[in-house]
Structures are given as structure tokens and as C-alpha cells.
MMTF fields as JSON, N, C-alpha, C and O atoms, coordinates in Angstrom:
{
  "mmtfVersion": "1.0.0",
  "mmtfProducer": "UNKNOWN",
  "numBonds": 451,
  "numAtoms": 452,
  "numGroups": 113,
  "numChains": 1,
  "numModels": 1,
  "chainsPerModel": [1],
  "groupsPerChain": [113],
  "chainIdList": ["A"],
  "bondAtomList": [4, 2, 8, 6, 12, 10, 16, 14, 20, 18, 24, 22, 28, 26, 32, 30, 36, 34, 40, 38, 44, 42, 48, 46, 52, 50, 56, 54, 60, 58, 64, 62, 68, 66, 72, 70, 76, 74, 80, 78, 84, 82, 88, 86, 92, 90, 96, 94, 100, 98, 104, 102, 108, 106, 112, 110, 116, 114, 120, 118, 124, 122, 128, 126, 132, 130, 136, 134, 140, 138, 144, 142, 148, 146, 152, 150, 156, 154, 160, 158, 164, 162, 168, 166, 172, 170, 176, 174, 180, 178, 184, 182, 188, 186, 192, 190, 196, 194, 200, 198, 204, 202, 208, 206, 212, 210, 216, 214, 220, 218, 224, 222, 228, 226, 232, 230, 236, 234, 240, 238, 244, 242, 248, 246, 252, 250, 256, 254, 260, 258, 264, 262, 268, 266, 272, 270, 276, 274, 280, 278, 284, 282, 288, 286, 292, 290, 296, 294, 300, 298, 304, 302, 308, 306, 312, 310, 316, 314, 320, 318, 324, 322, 328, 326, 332, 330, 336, 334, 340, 338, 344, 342, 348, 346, 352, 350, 356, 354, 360, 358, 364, 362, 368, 366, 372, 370, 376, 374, 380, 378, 384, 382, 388, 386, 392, 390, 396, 394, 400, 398, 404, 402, 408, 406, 412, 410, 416, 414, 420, 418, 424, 422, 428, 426, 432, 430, 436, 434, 440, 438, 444, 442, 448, 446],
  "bondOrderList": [1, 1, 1, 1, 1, 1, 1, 1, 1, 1, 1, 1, 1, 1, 1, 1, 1, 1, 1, 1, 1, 1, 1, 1, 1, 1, 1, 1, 1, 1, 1, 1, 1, 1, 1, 1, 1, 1, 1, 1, 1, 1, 1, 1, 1, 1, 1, 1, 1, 1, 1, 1, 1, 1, 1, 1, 1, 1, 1, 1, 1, 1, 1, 1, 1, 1, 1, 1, 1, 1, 1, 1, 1, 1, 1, 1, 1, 1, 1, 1, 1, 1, 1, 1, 1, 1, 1, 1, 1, 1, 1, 1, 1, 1, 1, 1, 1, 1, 1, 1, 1, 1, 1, 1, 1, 1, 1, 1, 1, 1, 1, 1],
  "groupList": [{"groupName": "UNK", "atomNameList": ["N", "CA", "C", "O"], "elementList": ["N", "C", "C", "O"], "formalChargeList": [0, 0, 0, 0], "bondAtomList": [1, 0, 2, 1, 3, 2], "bondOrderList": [1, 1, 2], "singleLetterCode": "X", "chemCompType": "L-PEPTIDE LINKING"}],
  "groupTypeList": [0, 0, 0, 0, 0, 0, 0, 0, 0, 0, 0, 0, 0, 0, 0, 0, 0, 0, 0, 0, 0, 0, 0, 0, 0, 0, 0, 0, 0, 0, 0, 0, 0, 0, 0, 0, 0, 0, 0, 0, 0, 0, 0, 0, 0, 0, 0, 0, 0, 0, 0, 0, 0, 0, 0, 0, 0, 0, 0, 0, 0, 0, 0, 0, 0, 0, 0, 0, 0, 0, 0, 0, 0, 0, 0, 0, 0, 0, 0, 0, 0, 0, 0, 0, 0, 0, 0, 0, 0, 0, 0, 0, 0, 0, 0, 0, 0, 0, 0, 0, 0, 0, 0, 0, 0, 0, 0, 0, 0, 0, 0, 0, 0],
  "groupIdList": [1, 2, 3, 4, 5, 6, 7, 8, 9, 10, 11, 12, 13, 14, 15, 16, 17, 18, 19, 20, 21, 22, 23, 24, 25, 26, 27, 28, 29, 30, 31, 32, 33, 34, 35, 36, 37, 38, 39, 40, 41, 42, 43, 44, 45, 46, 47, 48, 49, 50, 51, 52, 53, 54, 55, 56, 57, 58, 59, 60, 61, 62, 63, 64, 65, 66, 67, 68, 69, 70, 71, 72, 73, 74, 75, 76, 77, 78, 79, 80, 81, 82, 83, 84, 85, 86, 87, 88, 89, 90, 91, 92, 93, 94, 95, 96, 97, 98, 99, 100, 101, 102, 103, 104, 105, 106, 107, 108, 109, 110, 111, 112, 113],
  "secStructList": [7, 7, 7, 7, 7, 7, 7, 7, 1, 1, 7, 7, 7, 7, 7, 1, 1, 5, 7, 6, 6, 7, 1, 1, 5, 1, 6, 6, 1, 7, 1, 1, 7, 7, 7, 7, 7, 7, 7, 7, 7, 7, 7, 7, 7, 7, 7, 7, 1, 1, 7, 7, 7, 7, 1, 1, 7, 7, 1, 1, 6, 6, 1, 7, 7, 7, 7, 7, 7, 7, 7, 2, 2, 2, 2, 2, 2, 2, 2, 2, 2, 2, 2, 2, 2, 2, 1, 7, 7, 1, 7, 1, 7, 7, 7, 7, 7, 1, 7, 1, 1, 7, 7, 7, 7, 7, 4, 4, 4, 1, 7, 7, 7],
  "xCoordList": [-20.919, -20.044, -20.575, -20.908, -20.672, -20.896, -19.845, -18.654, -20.424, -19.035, -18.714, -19.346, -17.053, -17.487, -18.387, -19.474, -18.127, -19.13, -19.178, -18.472, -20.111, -20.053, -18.936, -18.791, -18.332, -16.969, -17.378, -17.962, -16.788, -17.289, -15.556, -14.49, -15.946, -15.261, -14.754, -13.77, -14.755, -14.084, -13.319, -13.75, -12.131, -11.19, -11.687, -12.324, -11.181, -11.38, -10.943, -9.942, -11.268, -11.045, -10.89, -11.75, -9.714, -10.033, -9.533, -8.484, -10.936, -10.703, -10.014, -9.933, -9.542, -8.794, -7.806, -6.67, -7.889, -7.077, -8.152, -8.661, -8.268, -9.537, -8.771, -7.881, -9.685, -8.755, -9.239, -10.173, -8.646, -8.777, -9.503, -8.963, -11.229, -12.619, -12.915, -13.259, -12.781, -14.215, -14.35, -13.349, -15.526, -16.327, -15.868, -16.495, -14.756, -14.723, -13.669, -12.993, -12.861, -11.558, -11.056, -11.643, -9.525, -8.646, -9.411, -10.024, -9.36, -9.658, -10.806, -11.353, -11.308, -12.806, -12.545, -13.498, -11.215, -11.194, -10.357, -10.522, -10.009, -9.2, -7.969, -7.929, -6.927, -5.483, -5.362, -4.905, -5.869, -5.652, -6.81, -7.814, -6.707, -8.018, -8.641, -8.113, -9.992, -10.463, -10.398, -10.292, -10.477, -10.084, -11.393, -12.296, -11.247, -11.944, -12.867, -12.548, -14.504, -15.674, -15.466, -14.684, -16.11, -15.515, -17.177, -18.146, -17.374, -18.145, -19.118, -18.592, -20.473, -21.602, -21.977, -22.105, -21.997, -22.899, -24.353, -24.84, -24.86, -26.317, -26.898, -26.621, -27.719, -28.679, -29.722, -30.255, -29.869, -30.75, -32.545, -32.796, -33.513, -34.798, -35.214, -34.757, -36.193, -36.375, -37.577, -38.531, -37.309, -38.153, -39.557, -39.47, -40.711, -41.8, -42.38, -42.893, -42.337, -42.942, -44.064, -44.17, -45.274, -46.667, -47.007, -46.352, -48.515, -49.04, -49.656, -49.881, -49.883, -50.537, -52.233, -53.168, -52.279, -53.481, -54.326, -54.245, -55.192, -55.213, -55.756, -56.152, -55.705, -56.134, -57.864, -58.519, -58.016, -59.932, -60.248, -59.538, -61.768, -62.175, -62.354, -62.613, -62.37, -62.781, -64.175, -64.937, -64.358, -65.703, -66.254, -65.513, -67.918, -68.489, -67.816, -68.416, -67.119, -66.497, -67.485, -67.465, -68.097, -68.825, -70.118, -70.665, -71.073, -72.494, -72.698, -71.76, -74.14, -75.012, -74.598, -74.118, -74.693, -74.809, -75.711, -76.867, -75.343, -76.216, -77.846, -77.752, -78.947, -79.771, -79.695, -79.321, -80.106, -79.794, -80.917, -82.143, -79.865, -80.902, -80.625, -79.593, -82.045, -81.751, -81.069, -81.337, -80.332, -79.366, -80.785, -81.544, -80.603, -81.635, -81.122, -81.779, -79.91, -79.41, -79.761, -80.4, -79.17, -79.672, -81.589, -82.138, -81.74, -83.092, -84.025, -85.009, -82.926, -83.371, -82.722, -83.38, -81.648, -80.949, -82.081, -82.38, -82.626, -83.328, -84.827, -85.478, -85.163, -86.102, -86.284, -86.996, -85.301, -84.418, -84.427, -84.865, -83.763, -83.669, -85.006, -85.024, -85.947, -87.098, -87.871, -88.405, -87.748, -88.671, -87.948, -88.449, -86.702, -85.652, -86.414, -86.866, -86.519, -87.07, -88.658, -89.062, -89.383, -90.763, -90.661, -91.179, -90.055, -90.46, -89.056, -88.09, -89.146, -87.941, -88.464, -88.942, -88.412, -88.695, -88.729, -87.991, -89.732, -89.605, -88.293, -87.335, -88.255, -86.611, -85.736, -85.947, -84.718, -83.106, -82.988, -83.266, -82.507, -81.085, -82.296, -82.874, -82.054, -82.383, -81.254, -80.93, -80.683, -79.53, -80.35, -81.552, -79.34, -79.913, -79.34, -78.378, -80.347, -80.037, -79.597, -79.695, -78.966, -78.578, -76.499, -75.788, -76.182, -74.993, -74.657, -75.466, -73.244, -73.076, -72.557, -72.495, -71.864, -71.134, -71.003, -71.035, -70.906, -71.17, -69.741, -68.735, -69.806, -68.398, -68.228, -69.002, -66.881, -66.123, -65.076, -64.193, -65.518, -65.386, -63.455, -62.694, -63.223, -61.665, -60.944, -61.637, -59.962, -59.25, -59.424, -59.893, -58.679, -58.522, -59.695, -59.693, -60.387, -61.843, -62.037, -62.524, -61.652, -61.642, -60.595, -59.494, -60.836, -60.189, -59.624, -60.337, -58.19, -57.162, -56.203, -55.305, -56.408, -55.583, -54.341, -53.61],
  "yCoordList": [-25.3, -24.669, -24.963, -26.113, -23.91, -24.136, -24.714, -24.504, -25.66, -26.056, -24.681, -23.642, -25.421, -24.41, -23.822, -24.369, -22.942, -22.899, -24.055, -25.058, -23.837, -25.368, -24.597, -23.549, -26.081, -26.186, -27.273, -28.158, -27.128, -28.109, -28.777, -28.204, -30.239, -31.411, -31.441, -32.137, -31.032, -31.464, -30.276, -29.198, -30.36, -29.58, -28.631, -29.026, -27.256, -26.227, -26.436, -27.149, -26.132, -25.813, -24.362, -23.556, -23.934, -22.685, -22.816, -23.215, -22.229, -22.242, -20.781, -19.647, -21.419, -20.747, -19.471, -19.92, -17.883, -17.456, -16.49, -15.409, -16.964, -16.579, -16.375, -17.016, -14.504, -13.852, -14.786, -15.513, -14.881, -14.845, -14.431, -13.555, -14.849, -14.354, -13.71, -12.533, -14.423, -13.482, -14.434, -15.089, -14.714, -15.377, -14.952, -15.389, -14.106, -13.777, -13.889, -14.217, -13.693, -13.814, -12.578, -11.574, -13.06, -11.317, -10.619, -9.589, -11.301, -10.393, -9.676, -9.41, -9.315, -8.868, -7.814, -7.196, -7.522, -6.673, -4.866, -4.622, -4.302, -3.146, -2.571, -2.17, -2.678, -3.079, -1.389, -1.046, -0.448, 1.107, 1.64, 1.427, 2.391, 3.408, 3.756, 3.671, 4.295, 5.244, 6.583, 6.933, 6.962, 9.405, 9.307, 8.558, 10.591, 11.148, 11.75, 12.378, 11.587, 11.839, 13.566, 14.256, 14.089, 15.408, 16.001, 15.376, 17.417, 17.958, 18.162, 18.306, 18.07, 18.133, 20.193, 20.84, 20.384, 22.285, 21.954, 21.483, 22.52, 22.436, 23.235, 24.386, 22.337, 22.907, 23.772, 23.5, 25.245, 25.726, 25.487, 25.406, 25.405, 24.741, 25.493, 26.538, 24.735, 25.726, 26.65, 26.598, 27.291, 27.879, 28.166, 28.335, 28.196, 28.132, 29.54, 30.161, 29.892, 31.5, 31.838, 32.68, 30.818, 31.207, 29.473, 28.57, 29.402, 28.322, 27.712, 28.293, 26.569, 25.896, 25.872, 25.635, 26.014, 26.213, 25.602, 25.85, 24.821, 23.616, 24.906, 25.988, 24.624, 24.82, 25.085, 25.997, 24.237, 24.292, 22.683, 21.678, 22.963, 21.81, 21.313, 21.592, 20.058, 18.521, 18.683, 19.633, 17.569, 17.641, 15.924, 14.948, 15.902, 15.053, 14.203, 13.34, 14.515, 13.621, 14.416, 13.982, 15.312, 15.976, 16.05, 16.758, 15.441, 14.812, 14.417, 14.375, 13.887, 12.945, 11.707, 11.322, 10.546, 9.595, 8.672, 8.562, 8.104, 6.981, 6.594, 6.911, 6.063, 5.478, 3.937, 3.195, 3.792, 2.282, 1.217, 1.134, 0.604, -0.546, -2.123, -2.756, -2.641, -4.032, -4.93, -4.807, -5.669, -6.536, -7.781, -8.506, -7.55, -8.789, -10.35, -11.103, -10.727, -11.674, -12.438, -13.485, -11.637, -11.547, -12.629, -13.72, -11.375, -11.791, -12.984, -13.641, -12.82, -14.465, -15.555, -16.574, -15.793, -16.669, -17.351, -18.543, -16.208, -16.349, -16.74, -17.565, -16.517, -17.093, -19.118, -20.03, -18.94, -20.381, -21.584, -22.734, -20.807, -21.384, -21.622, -22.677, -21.047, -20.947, -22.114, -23.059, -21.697, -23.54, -24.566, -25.567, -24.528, -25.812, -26.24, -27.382, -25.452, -25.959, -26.456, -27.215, -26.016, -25.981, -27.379, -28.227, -27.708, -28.953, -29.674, -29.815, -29.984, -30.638, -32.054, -32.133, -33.348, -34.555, -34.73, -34.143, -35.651, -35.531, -35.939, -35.228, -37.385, -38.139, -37.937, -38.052, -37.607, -37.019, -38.319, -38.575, -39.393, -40.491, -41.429, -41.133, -42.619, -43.959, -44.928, -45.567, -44.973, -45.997, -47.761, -48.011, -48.639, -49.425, -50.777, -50.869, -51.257, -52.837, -53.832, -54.452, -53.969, -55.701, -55.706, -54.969, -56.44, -56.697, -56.046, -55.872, -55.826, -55.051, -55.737, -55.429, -57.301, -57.618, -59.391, -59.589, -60.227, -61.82, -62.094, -61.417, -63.101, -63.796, -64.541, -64.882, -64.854, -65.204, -66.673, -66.814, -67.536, -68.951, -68.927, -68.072, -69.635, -69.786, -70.314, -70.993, -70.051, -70.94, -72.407, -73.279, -72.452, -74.272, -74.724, -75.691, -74.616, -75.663, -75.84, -76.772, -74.988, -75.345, -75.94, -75.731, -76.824, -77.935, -77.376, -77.091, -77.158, -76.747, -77.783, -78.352, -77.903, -78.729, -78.124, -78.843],
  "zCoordList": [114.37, 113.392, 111.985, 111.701, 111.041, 109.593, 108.836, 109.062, 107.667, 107.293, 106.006, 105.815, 105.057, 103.898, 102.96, 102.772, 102.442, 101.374, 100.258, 100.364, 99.113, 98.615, 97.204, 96.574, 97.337, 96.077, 95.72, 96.344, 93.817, 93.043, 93.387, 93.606, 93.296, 92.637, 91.994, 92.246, 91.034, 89.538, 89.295, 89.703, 88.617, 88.512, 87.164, 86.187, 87.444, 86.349, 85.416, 85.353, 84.795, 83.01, 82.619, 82.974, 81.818, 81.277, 79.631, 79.126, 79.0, 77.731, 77.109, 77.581, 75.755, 75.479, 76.056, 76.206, 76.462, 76.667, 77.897, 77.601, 78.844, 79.831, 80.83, 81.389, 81.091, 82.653, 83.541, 83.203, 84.818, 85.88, 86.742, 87.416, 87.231, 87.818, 86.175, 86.071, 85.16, 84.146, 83.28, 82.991, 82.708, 82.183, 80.271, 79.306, 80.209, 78.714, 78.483, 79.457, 77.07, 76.206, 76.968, 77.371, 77.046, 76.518, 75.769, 76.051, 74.626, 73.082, 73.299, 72.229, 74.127, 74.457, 75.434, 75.908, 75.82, 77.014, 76.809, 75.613, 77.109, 76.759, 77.615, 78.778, 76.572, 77.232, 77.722, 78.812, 76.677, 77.475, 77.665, 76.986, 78.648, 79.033, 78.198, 77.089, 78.265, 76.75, 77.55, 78.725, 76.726, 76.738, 76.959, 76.586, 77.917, 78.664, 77.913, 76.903, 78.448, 77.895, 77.393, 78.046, 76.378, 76.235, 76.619, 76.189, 77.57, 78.29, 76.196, 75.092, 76.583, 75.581, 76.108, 77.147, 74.989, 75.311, 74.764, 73.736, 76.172, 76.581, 75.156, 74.821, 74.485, 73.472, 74.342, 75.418, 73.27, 73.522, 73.031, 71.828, 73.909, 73.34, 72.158, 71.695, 71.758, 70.306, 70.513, 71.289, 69.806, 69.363, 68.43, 67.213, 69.075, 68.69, 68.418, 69.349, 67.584, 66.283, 66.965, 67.857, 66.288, 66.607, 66.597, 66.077, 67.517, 67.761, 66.56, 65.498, 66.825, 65.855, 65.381, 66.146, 64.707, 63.709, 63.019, 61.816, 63.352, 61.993, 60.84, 61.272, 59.494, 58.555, 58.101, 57.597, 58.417, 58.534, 59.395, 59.399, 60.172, 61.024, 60.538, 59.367, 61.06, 60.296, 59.869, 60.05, 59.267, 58.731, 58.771, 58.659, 58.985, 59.535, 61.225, 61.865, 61.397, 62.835, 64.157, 65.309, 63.843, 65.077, 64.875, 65.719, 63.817, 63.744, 64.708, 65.505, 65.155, 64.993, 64.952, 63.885, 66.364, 65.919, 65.28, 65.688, 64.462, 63.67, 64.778, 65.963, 64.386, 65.223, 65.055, 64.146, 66.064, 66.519, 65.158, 65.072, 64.344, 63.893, 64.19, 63.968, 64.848, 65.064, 63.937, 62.742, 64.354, 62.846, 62.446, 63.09, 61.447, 60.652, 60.958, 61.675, 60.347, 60.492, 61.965, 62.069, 63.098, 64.762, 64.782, 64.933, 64.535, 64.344, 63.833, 64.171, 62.621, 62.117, 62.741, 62.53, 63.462, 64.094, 65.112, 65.188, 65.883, 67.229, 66.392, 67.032, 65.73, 65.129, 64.911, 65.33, 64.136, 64.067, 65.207, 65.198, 66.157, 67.469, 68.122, 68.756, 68.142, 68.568, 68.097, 68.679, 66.666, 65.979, 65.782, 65.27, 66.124, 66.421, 67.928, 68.019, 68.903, 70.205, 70.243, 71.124, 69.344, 69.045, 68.66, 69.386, 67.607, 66.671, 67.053, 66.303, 68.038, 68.88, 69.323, 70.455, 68.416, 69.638, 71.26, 72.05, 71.568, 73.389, 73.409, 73.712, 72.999, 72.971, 71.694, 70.487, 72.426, 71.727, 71.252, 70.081, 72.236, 71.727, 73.241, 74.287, 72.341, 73.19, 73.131, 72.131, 74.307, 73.765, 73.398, 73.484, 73.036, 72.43, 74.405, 75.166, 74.284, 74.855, 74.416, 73.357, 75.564, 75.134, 75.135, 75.818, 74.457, 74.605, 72.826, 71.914, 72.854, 71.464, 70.65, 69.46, 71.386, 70.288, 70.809, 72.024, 70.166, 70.124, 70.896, 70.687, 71.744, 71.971, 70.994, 70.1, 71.253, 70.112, 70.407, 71.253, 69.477, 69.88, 70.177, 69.724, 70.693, 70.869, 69.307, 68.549, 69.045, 68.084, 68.292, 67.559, 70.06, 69.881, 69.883, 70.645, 69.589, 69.374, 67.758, 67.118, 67.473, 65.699, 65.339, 65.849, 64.336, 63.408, 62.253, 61.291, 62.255, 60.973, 60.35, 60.971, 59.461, 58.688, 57.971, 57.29]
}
């Protein structure tokens, strides 16, 4: 057998002036009907005279595209890079040996006055 569904514990609360199953005020609700939607008369479509026309064609948008020029800047970048790798040391970074840092004597062995 299933048991109930689940119910809270703790007793309801209703604030201020709240129907019964709704989450809102009276003051939010409507004590009379509203009047009846009144029937809309079907607009007739409009009317279109004569078609559209442009005025005169555009101008330059139907050229020739441009020819391709390599970018300079480009060029010089990869240039750059090239004698950065050329004149590049064998070794980057050598780390260093040994220990990095001295131990460090205790307090209590030193003498304070």
C-alpha cells in the first residue's frame, strides 16, 4: 500500500486577505464579469496601384572585385619570427644548482639579554 501524498508540518499561514487555493490578494481579482468581446470587421487588404520601381540602379556595388594584395605588416611579422629562430641561443634557461637558500640557526641557541 502507498502511503499519503507528502503534507507539510507546519501549519499555514495566510497573509493578508488571500483566496482560498490562490497564491494572490482579493484586490487582484474581479468581483464582475467583463462584457462580452465585441465581433472586430475583417479589414480589407490594401491595395497596391503599381509595383515598385527603384528610381535609378545603384552605382559601384556591381564592379569588379578588388585584386588580392598581400598585407605588408603580415609579411614583416613572419620575417621577424624567422630571425628570432635564426639567432636563437642553443640554451633557453639553465636552471641553477645547489640549494637556494641557507638554514637558519634556531633562536634558542642565541644569547638575548
Amino acid at each position: 500500500m502507498v502511503g499519503p501524498a507528502f503534507k507539510g508540518a507546519c501549519k499555514r499561514i495566510d497573509f493578508f486577505d488571500s483566496q482560498p487555493n490562490v497564491a494572490a490578494s482579493r484586490v487582484y481579482s474581479l468581483d464582475k464579469p467583463l462584457p462580452a468581446r465585441k465581433p472586430e470587421a475583417p479589414k480589407p487588404p490594401p491595395v497596391i496601384p503599381v509595383p515598385f520601381k527603384p528610381s535609378s540602379p545603384g552605382k559601384g556595388t556591381l564592379g569588379k572585385y578588388p585584386e588580392y594584395k598581400e598585407d605588408p605588416y603580415e609579411a614583416k611579422e613572419k620575417a621577424e619570427r624567422d630571425s628570432q629562430k635564426t639567432n636563437r641561443p642553443a640554451v633557453t634557461w639553465k636552471p641553477v644548482h645547489g640549494p637556494k637558500s641557507l638554514p637558519t640557526r634556531s633562536i634558542a641557541f642565541t644569547k638575548t639579554l
